[in-house]
N, C-alpha and C positions, 0 to 999 in steps of 0.2 A: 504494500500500500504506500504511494507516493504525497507526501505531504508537504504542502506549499505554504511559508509562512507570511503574509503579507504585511509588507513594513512602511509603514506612514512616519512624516516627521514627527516625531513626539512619541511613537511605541516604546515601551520599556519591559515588555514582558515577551516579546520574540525571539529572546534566546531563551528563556525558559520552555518555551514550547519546543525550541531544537535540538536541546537538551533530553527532554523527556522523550519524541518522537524517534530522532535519530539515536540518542545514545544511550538510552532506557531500553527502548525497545528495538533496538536496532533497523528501523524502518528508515526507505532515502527519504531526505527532508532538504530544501532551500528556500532559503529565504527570496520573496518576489519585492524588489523596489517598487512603492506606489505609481509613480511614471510609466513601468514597464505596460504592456497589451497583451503578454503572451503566459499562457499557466503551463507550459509546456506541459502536458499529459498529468498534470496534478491530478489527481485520485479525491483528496480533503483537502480546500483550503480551511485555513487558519487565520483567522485577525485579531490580535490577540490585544492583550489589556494594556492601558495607556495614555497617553495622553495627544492624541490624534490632532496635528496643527493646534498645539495648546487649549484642546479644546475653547477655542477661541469662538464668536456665534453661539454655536449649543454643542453639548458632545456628540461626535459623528455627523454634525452638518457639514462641515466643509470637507472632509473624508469622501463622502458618498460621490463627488466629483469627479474624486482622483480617477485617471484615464484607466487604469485594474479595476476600479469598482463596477465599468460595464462587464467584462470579462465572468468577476464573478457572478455577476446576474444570471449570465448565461450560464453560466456553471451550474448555478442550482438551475435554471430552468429546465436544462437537462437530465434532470434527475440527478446530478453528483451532488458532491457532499462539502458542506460549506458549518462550519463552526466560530459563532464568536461570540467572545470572551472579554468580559466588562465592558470597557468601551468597543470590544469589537460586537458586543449586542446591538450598544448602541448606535455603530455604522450600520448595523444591518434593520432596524428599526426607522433610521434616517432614509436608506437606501428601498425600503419596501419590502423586504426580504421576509419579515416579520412585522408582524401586526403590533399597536399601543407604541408606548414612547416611555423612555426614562426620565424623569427629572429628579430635582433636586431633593436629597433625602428629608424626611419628616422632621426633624430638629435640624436642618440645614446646618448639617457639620458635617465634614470627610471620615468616614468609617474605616477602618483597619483594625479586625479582629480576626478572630477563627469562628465560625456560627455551624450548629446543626443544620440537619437539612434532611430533609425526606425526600426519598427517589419513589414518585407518583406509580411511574408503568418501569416493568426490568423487560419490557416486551418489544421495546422500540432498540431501531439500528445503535440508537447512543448511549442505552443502559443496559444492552443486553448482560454486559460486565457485572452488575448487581445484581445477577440473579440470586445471590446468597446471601443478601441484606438488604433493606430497604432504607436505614437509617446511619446516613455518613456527617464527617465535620470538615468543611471546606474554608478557604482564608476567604474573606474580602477586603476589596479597599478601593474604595468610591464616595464620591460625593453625590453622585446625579445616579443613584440606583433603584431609585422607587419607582415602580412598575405603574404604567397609568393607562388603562383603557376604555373606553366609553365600556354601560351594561352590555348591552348589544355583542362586544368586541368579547370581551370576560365569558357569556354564555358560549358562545361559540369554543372558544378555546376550551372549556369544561367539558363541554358534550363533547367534543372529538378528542379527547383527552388529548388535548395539544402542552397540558403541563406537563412538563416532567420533571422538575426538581421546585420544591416547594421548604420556603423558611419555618422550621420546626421550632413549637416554643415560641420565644419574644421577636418578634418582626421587628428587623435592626432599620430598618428602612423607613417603613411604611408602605412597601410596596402591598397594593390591591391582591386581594385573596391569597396574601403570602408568595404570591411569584417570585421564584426565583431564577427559575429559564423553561424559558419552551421552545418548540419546534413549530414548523409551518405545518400546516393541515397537510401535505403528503411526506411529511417526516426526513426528510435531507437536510434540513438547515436547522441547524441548535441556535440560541443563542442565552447566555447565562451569566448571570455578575459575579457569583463566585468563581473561583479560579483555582481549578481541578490540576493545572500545570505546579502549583507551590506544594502541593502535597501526593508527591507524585514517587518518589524518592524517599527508602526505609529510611535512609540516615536521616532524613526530616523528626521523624517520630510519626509520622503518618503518610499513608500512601493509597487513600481513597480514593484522589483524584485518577489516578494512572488506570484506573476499572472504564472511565468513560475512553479513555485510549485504545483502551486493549479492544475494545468493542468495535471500534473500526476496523482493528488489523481482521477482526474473525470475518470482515465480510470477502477479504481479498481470495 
């Protein structure tokens, strides 16, 4: 499985993910400069967590521009596989990729903890990894990670069970119905605030995250 990391001015978490991708699990992995047009046979893109042109406008507005973010469109259009991660949620939220929008957290202060989380479905391409727990601890750290969707938007995601990882216990955010990532109604594109790449690695003291990885390589 070929995994493309895509790097905007302001990412700080794309070598954490080539870390994990290439050197954890030994799968090829390169990183794609924003500029670039081409995914060369990418398998998974990856937009990972950051701070994407200083999140300057709003987070992932000025991102969803960049000349790769058509690319990736296409990419999921095609049915492949497109993952992102804090602010790569939020490029993909800006971008249409994913339904609702992130804004600014419920006591408008930057969050950086560790928080429970509950894996909704172990049935989908990006949790099939959890088939042997439902209940993991994930890092965050954002300021604009409250999940916000019209009613209308919320039912939809519910009925199709479009959530897949949900904030257990105290909602660090405020995000709507404990969102903490979902996928698009035909399930290729994730997008999630917590960051399954920091806890990926035993030597961390936890290595929850590295389950939603492993779950790609099983489809290759």
């Amino acid at each position: 499985m070929k995994f493309g990391i895509i790097v905007f001015p302001g990412s700080n978490c794309d070598r954490d993910v080539v870390y994990v991708t290439r050197d954890l699990l030994g799968q090829p992995t390169q990183t794609i400069w924003h500029e670039e047009t081409d995914l060369h046979d990418v398998d998974v893109v990856v937009i990972p967590g950051g701070f994407s042109y200083g999140d300057y406008l709003r987070c992932g507005a000025i991102a969803k521009f960049s000349p790769i973010m058509k690319q990736v469109v296409a990419h999921a259009e095609r049915g492949k596989y497109v993952l992102g991660i804090c602010n790569g949620f939020q490029v993909l939220t800006e971008a249409g990729l994913l339904p609702g929008a992130l804004v600014r957290n419920r006591d408008l202060h930057f969050i950086c903890d560790r928080v429970p989380l509950t894996v909704e479905r172990t049935d989908s391409i990006w949790t099939q990894g959890y088939a042997n727990t439902t209940s993991i601890t994930l890092p965050i750290a954002h300021g604009e990670g409250c999940y916000h969707a019209d009613p209308e938007t919320l039912d939809r995601l519910e009925a199709n069970g479009q959530v897949l990882f949900r904030y257990a216990g105290a909602n660090p955010n405020g995000s709507l119905n404990n969102i903490a990532g979902i996928c698009n109604q035909a399930g290729n594109v994730l997008g999630m605030m917590p960051h399954p790449e920091r806890a990926a690695d035993p030597l961390l003291g936890n290595s929850d995250g590295i389950h939603l990885f492993e779950s790609q390589i099983r489809l290759n």
